[in-house]
C-alpha positions in Angstrom: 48.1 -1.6 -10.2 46.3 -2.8 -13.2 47.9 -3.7 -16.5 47.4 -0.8 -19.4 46.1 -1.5 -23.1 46.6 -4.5 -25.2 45.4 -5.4 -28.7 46.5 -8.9 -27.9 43.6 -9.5 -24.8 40.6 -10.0 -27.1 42.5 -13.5 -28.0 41.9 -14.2 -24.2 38.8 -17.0 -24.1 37.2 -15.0 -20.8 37.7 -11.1 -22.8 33.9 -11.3 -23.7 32.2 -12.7 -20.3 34.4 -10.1 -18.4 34.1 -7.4 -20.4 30.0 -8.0 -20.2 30.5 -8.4 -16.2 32.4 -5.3 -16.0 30.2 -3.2 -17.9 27.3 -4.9 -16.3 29.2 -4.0 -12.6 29.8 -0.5 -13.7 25.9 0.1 -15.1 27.0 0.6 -18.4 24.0 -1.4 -20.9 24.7 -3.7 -23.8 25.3 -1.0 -26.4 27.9 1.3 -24.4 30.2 -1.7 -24.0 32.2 -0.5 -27.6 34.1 2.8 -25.9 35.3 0.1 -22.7 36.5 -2.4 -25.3 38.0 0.4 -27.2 39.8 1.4 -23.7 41.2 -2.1 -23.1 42.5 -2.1 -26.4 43.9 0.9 -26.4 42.7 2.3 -29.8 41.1 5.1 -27.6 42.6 7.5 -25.1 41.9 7.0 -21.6 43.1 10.9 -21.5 40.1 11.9 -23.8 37.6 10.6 -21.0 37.1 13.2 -18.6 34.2 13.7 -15.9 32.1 16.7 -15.8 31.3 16.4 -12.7 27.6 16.8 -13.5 26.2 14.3 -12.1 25.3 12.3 -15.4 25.2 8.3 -15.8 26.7 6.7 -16.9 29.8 8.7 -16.3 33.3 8.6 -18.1 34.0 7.4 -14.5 32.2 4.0 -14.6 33.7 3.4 -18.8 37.4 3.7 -17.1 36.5 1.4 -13.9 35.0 -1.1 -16.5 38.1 -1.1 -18.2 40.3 -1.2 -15.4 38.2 -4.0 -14.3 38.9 -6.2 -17.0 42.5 -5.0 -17.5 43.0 -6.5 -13.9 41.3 -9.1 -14.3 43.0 -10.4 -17.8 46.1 -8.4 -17.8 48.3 -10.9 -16.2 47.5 -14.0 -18.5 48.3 -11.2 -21.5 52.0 -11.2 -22.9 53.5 -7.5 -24.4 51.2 -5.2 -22.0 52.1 -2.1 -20.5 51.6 -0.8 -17.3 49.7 2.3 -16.7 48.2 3.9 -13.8 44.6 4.1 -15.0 43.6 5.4 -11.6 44.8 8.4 -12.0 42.4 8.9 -14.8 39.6 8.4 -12.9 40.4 9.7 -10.0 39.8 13.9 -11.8 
């Protein structure tokens, strides 16, 4: 289960490259990579990111896998986190 928000995982010196793989992964471009950083930080609510189930891309879908991406792949080297079940969220 991935790790949930933490301010304190931009310090980590890999937060940039993953977060631009993850987005990348997820086929989110360059300037949609703010609401995934906001997610990993958790200064936004994963709860406020619902799908539609239209169809669209990118979806809210891919922003949560992005973040849950990078939350797995940093959260353990991060002190102070919490753990969530981002899943969930994605899963609507």
């Amino acid at each position: 289960m991935p790790t949930g928000p933490s301010p304190k995982i931009v310090e980590h010196p890999r937060f940039e490259e993953t977060l631009q793989r993850a987005c990348r992964k997820h086929g989110l471009d360059e300037y949609l990579v703010d609401p995934v950083r906001k997610l990993v930080t958790g200064t936004a609510d994963p709860g406020s990111f619902q799908c539609c189930n239209s169809g669209c891309t990118p979806c809210v879908k891919d922003y949560l896998r992005a973040a849950e991406m990078v939350l797995t792949s940093l959260g353990p080297a991060v002190e102070g986190r919490k753990r969530r079940r981002w899943y969930l969220l994605w899963l609507r």
